[in-house]
C-alpha positions as CSV (number, residue, x, y, z in Angstrom):
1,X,93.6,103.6,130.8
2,X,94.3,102.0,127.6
3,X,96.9,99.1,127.3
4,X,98.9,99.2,124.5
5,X,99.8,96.0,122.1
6,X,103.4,97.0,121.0
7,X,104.4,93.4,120.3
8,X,106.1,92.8,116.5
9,X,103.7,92.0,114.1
10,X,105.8,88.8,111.6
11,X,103.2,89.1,108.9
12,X,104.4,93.1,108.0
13,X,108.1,92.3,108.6
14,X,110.9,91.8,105.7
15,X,112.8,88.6,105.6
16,X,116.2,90.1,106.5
17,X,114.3,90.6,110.0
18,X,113.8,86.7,110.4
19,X,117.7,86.4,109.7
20,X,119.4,85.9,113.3
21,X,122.8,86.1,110.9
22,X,121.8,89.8,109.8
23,X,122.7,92.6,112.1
24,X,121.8,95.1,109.8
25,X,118.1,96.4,109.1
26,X,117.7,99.5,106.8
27,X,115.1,101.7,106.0
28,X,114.0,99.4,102.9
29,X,112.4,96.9,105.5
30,X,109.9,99.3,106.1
31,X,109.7,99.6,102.3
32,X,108.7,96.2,102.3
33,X,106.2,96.7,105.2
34,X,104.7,98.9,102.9
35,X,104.1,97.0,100.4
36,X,102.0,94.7,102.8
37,X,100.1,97.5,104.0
38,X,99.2,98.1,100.7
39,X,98.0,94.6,99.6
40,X,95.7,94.6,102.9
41,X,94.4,97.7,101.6
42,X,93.4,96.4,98.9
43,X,92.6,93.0,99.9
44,X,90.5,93.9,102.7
45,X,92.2,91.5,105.1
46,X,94.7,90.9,107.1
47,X,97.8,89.0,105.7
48,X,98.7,85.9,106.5
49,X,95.7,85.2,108.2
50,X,95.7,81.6,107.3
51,X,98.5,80.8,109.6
52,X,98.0,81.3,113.4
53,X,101.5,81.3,114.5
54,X,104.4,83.6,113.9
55,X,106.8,81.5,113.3
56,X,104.9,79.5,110.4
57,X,104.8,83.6,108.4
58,X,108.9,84.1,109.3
59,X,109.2,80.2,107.6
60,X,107.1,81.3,104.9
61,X,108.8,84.8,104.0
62,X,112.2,84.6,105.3
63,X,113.0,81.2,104.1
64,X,110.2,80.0,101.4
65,X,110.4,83.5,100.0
66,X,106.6,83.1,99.7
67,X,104.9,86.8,98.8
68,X,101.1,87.4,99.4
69,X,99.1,86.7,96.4
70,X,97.7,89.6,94.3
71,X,95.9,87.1,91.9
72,X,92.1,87.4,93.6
73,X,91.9,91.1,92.4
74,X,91.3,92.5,88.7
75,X,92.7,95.4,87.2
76,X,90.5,97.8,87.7
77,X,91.2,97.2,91.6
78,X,95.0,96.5,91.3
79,X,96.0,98.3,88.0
80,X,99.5,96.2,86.7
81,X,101.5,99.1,87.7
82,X,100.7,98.9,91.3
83,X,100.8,95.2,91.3
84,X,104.5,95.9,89.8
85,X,105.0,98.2,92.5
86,X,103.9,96.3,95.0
87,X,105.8,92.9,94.4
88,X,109.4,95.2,93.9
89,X,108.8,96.8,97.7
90,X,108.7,92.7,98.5
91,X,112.3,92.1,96.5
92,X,114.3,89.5,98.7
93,X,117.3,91.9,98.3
94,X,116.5,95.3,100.4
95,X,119.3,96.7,97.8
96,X,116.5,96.1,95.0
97,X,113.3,97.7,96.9
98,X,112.6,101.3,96.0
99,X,113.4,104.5,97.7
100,X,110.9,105.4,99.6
101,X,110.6,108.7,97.2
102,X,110.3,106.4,94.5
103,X,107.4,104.3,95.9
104,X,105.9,107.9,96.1
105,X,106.1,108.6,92.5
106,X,105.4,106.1,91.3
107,X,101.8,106.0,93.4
108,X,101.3,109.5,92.4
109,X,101.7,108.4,88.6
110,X,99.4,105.8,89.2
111,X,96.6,107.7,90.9
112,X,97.1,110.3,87.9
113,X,96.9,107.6,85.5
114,X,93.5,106.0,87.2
115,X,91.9,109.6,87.8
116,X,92.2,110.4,84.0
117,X,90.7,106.9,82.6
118,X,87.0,106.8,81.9
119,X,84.6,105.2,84.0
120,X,83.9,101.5,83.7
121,X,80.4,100.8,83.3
122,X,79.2,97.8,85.1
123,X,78.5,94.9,82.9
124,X,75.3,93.4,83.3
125,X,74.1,89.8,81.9
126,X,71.1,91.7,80.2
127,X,74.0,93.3,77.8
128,X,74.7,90.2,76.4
């Protein structure tokens, strides 16, 4: 038989869930869960993996307002509509995070948008 690790995972949680003040939790922190899921998508890593413990990634979110960094990847990887997407589903304020049918859309628009662009041909240092 299988155990099962069903503990809370700090580095996919939104800052109101660090706030011992806040008893209320909507739908929009999973918004911003989202948007973490999709920078480790694209990152290829998990986040936060710098910092060991727990508490140092509810400091860093909840109360720095730190955001994972989506500097290390180019455009063709993280088009600037994405990366826009991404950082608004990590607004402070769950009031400001997108509907989840929003956050659809707005992928599907940029999937369309990548599928019709032409391919990229790889530069090479014998071009220039």
């Amino acid at each position: 038989m299988m155990a099962h690790h069903t503990s809370l995972q700090p580095a996919y949680m939104a800052p109101e869930c660090f706030d011992v003040e806040n008893n209320v939790v909507t739908d929009k922190a999973d918004i911003f869960s989202l948007g973490v899921l999709l920078w480790e998508m694209l990152m290829g890593r998990r986040p936060w993996a710098r910092l060991a413990n727990p508490l140092a990634v509810a400091l860093m979110v909840a109360y720095s307002g730190a955001r994972l960094s989506l500097n290390d990847l180019g455009e063709d990887r993280c088009p600037p509509k994405l990366g826009r997407l991404i950082h608004a589903c990590w607004e402070r304020d769950p009031a400001r995070r997108p509907a989840a049918a929003e956050v659809v859309k707005q992928l599907a628009l940029i999937l369309q948008q990548i599928q019709h662009q032409p391919p990229r041909q790889p530069s090479s240092i014998a071009d220039q």
